[in-house]
C-alpha positions as CSV (number, residue, x, y, z in Angstrom):
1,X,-8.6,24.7,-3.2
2,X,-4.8,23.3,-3.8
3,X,-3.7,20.1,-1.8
4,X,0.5,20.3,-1.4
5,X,2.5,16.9,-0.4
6,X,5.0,17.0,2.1
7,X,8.5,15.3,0.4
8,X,9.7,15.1,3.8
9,X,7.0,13.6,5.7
10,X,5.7,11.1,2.8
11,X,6.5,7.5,3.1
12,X,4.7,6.8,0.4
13,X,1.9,4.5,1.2
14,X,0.1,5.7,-2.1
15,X,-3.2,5.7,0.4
16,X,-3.6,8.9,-1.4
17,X,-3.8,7.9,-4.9
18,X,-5.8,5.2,-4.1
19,X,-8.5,7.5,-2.4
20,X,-8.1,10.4,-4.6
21,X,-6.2,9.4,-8.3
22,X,-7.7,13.0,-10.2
23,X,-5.7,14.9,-7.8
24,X,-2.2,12.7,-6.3
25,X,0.1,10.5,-8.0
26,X,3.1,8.7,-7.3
27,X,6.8,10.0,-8.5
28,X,9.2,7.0,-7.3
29,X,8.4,6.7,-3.7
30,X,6.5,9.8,-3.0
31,X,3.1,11.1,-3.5
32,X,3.2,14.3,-6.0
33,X,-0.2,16.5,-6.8
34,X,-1.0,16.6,-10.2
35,X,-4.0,19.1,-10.2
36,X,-3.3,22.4,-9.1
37,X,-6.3,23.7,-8.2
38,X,-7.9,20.5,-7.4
39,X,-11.0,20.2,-9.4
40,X,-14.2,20.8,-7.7
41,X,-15.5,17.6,-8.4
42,X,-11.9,16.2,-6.5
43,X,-12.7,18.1,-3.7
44,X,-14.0,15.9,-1.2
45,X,-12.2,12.9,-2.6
46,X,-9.0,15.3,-1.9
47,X,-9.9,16.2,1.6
48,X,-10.7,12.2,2.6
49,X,-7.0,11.9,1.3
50,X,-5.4,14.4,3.2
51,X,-7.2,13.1,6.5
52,X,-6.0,9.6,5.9
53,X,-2.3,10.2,5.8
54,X,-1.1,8.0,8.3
55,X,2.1,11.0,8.4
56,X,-0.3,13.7,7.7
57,X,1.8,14.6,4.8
58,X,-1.1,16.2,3.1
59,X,-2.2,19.8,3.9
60,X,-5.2,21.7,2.0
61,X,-5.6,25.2,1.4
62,X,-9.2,27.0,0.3
């Protein structure tokens, strides 16, 4: 699966690092993904991320 930030819609919370730090990291004030595919093992971790964005900046693709 890959997991793709919106630059547009972040507002950089960091929620998503904090859930899921394999797969999302910050770059100044936005959330960037650094693993591309997401690791299986990130998977679920990833998924709980994207559902958390308060902007739903976060969309998944399997």
């Amino acid at each position: 699966m890959k997991a793709k930030v919106d630059e547009d819609l972040c507002i950089g919370c960091g929620l998503c690092v904090e859930i899921c730090v394999d797969v999302f990291e910050m770059d100044d004030a936005i959330a960037v993904v650094v693993a591309d595919p997401v690791p299986a093992q990130s998977e679920e971790l990833c998924r709980e991320a994207a559902e958390s964005c308060p902007v739903e900046a976060i969309s998944i693709a399997e």
